[in-house]
C-alpha positions, 0 to 999 in steps of 0.5 A: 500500500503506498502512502498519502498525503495527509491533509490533517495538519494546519501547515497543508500538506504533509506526510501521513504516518501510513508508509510515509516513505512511499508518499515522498517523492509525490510531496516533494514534487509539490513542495518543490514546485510550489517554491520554484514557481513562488521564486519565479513570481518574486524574481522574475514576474515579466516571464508569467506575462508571456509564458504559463509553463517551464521545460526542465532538462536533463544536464546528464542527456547525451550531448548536453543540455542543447541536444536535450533543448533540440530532441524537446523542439522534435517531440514537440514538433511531433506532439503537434501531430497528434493532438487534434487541437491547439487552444494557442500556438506554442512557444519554446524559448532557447535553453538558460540556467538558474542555479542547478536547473537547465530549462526553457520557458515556454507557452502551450496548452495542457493537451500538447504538454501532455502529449509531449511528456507521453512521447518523452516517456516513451524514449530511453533517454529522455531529454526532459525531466519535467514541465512546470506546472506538473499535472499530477493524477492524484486519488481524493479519498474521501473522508467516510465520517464526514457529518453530512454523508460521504455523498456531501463530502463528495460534492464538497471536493468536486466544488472545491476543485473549481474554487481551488483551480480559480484561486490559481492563475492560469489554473482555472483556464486549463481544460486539463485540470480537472475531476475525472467524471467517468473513472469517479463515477464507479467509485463512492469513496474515491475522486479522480482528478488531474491537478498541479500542486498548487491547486491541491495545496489550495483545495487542501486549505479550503478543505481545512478552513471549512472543518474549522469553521464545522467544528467552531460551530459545534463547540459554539451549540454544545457551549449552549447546552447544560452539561448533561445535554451537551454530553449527549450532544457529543456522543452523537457526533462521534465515532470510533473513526473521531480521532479526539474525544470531543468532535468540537475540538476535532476540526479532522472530524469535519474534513472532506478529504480523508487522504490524497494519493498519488494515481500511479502509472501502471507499466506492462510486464510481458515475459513467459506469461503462458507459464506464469500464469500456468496455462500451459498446464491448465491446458495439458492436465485438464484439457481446459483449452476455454471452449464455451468460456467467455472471458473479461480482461481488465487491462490496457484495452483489446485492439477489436482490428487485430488480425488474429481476432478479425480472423476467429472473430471472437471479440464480440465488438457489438455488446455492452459489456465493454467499458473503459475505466481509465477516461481514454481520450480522443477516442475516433467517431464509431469506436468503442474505447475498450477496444482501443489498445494503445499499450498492447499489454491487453491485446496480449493478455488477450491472445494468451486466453483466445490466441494461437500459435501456428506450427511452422508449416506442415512439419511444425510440432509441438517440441518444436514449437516450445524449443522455438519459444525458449530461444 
């Protein structure tokens, strides 16, 4: 279980003490961020006028910082490509250094910065470190003892990401910011959402000052009643969650937000999963070769075109059981997101279940074919 970031503390964010050493590197990331950017408004306010973000590069790239400064303006280049719209044309300025950061300011829109890190991730060498602002995917874990309900404490986040977001500069323009409705939808304790770390710290401090004023207004009823009925009073709002005796001297009691944790990446392993998964020895000591069976995968998607199952025709592209839990975007018109796979690990999990190996022409056996397999 990885570890959150803890909004129960009157300095913002910190570190809960559940796995705390797995919630660093995403704390650090804001808190460093939220200090690089404080440090550009106070020493140099000019740049905020013409450009909304920054590219830091790696001084290690090969060849140095210019080659990583024209490997950026080629991905660039090839993010513009692939992006179906630009809300303004993108500028990227020549590379300068400040202390022991190399980086470029630069004007663009979320989508094409987003498309840009994704064709960065995917190189071996990788000539960008980060853009300023980051847009960090985080999980709202709501808190289940909030007074009002946990449905309430979800409509309080969702709000509170707008005021949060319009607190911010150039925050509340970006389209990319934002709760992930769909993905949100199937969970009833869990938001989704795509932030930088300014908008959370505000939403953080929001969420802290709203608890305060709860709180304030309890103690304020309870002061008002004898102390047997104030007793009373106090027995009702708690809980064994309540972290203190009276849940008017409780401000975490009245919290929205129980943690935020970092939304990780998931990355594919795809290494002799025939055997891992014990297939091979489904198939021979139980002759359980899936006839009749209908399988589901939760995975990166299944690509409905590929060869193989155009040919069995074995994915039934028509039927309503497909779904797309990760809001997959700029999906074509006539396509269903499910059956899109841009990572290949669900087309291979799904060959495994429903695929083939031919044998090598007639003379193909299956000795063969597994010492072909080995190599």
């Amino acid at each position: 279980m990885t570890g959150p970031i803890n909004p129960d503390a009157d300095n913002g964010l910190v570190v809960c003490a559940l796995a705390p050493v797995r919630a660093i590197p995403l704390l650090n990331a804001i808190q460093s961020e939220i200090e690089m950017i404080r440090w550009a408004e106070k020493k140099k306010p000019e740049l905020f006028e013409q450009f909304n973000c920054a590219l830091l590069y790696d001084p290690e790239f090969p060849r140095g910082v210019k080659a990583a400064y024209a490997a950026a303006k080629e991905l660039l280049a090839e993010a513009r490509k692939r992006v179906t719209r630009e809300a303004i044309a993108p500028v990227l300025e020549a590379p300068k250094k400040e202390g022991t950061y190399h980086y470029s300011v630069a004007q663009m829109d979320s989508r094409l910065r987003r498309k840009l890190l994704a064709l960065n991730a995917d190189l071996p060498e990788r000539p960008i470190l980060r853009i300023v602002p980051t847009l960090f995917e985080v999980i709202i874990d709501l808190n289940l003892e909030f007074p009002d309900g946990r449905d309430e404490a979800r409509q309080w986040v969702k709000q509170n990401v707008l005021t949060a977001k319009a607190a911010v500069p150039g925050a509340d323009r970006d389209e990319e910011q934002h709760v992930h409705e769909l993905k949100s939808e199937r969970s009833n304790q869990y938001i989704f959402a795509r932030l930088e770390g300014r908008v959370l710290q505000k939403l953080v401090e929001l969420d802290a000052a709203n608890a305060k004023r709860l709180a304030g207004s309890v103690e304020k009823k309870a002061t008002t009643k004898d102390e047997g009925t104030a007793q009373a009073a106090r027995e009702e709002v708690l809980s064994p969650r309540a972290v203190a005796t009276d849940a008017a001297s409780s401000p975490a009691r009245f919290r929205a937000i129980y943690h935020v944790w970092p939304d990780f990446r998931i990355a594919p392993c795809i290494i002799k999963t025939v055997a891992t998964v014990k297939a091979d020895a489904a198939l021979n000591s139980f002759s359980a070769d899936g006839t009749d069976i209908t399988w589901a995968v939760m995975d990166s998607g299944i690509d409905a075109d590929h060869p193989h199952f155009k040919l069995h025709g074995n994915i039934d592209a028509a039927s309503k059981l497909h779904a797309d839990f990760s809001d997959t975007g700029d999906v074509p018109p006539g396509k269903v997101a499910a059956l899109i796979d841009r990572y290949g690990h669900g087309t291979h999990v799904a060959g495994i279940i429903a695929g083939e190996q031919r044998a090598d022409g007639p003379g193909g056996t299956p000795a063969t074919m597994r010492a072909k397999c080995a190599r």
